[in-house]
C-alpha positions as CSV (number, residue, x, y, z in Angstrom):
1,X,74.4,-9.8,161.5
2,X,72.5,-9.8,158.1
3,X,74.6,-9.4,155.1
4,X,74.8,-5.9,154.1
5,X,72.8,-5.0,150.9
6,X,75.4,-4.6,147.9
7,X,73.6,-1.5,146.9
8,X,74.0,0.1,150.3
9,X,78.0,-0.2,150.3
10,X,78.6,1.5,147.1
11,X,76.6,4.1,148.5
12,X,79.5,4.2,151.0
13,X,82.1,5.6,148.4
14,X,80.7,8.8,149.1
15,X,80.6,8.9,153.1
16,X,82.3,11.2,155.1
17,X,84.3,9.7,157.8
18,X,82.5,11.2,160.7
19,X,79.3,9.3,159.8
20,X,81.5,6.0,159.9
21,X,80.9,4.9,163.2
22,X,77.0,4.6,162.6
23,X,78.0,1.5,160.5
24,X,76.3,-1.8,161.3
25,X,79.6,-3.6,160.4
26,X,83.5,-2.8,161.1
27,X,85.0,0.6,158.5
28,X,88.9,1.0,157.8
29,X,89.9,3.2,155.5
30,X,93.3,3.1,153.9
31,X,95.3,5.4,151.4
32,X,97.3,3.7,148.9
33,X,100.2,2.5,151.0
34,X,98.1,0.8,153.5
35,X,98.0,3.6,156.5
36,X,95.1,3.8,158.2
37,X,93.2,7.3,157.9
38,X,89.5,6.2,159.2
39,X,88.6,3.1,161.8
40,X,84.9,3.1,163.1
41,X,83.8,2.2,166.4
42,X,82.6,-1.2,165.4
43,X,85.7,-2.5,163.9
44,X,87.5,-1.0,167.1
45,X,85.0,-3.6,169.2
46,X,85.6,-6.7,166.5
47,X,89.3,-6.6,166.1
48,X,89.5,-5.0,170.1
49,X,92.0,-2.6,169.2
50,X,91.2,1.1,169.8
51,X,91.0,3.9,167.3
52,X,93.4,6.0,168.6
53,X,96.2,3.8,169.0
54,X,95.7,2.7,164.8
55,X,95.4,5.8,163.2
56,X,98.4,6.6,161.2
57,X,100.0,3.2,161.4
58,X,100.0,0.5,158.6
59,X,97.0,-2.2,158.6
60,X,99.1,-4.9,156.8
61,X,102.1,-4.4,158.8
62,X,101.4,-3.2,162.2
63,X,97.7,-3.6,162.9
64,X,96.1,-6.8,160.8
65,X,99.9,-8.2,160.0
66,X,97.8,-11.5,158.9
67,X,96.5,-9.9,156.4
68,X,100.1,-9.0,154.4
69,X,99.3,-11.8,152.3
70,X,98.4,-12.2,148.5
71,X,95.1,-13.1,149.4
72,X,94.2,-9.8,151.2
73,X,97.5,-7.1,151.0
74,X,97.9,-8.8,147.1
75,X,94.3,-8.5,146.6
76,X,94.0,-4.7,147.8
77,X,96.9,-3.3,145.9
78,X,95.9,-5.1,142.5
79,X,92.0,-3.4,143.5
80,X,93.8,-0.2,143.8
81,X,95.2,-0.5,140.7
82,X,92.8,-1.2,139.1
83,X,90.8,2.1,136.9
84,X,87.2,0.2,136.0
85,X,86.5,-1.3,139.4
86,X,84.4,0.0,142.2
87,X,84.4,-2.5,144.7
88,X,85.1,-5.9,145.3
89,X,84.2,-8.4,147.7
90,X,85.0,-12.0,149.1
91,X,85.4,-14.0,152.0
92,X,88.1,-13.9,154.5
93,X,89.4,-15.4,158.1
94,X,91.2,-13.3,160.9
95,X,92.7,-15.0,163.5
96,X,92.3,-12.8,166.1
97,X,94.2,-13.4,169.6
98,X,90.7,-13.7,171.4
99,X,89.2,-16.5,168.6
100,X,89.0,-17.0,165.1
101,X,86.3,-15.1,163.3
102,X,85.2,-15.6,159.7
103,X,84.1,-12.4,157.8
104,X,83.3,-10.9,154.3
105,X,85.0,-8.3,153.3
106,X,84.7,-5.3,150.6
107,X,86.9,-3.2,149.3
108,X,85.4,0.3,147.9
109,X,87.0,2.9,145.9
110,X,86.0,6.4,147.9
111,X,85.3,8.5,145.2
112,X,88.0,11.6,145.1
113,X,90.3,10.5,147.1
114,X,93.2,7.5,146.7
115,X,91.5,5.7,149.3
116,X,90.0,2.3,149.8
117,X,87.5,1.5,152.4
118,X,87.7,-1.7,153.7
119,X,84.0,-3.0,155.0
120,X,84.6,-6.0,157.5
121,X,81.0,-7.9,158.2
122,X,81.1,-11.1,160.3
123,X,79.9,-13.8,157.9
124,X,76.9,-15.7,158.9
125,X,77.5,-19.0,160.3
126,X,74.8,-21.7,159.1
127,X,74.1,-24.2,161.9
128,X,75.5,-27.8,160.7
129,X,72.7,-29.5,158.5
């Protein structure tokens, strides 16, 4: 998948969640305490856990519990915190039952609501030089 343009996310703080599921890359959107309100169609296929049964349950704790770590969990409630930031972005590693897959994630701040978006894109893989 090519990387998604930086200009074309923070377009995303504004989206409504119905049009999340025409995403090229995997959506999840979180209030403040972590509970997922929003999970497109893509992300349902990547992480092979279906919408319905994630709605309404924690990401950190019951869904994605390998990422209730500092360097994801820590990471999004210091974001959330935060007044001057709009997004933020880095690298990132799920080990997912069915194989490892390396990703980039964002965080957005939806604007109007105490919600985060969390943008999942598979990171590219370079061939070995």
């Amino acid at each position: 998948m090519n990387r998604i343009d930086e200009e074309e996310l923070w377009r995303l703080v504004d989206v409504p969640f119905e049009k999340l599921d025409a995403l090229p890359f995997g959506a999840i959107v979180v209030d403040l305490n972590g509970t997922i309100v929003a999970y497109n169609q893509y992300e349902a296929r990547l992480a092979r856990q279906e919408r319905d049964a994630v709605l309404g349950k924690n990401f950190f704790a019951d869904v994605a519990p390998c990422t209730a770590v500092r360097t994801f969990e820590g990471r999004l409630l210091t974001f959330a915190s935060g007044k001057a930031t709009v997004g933020e972005r880095f690298n990132y590693f799920f080990p997912f039952a069915h194989g490892p897959v390396d990703v980039t994630i964002t965080f957005l701040k939806l604007r109007g609501k105490d919600q985060i978006l969390i943008a999942v894109e598979r990171a590219e893989v370079l061939p070995p030089a």
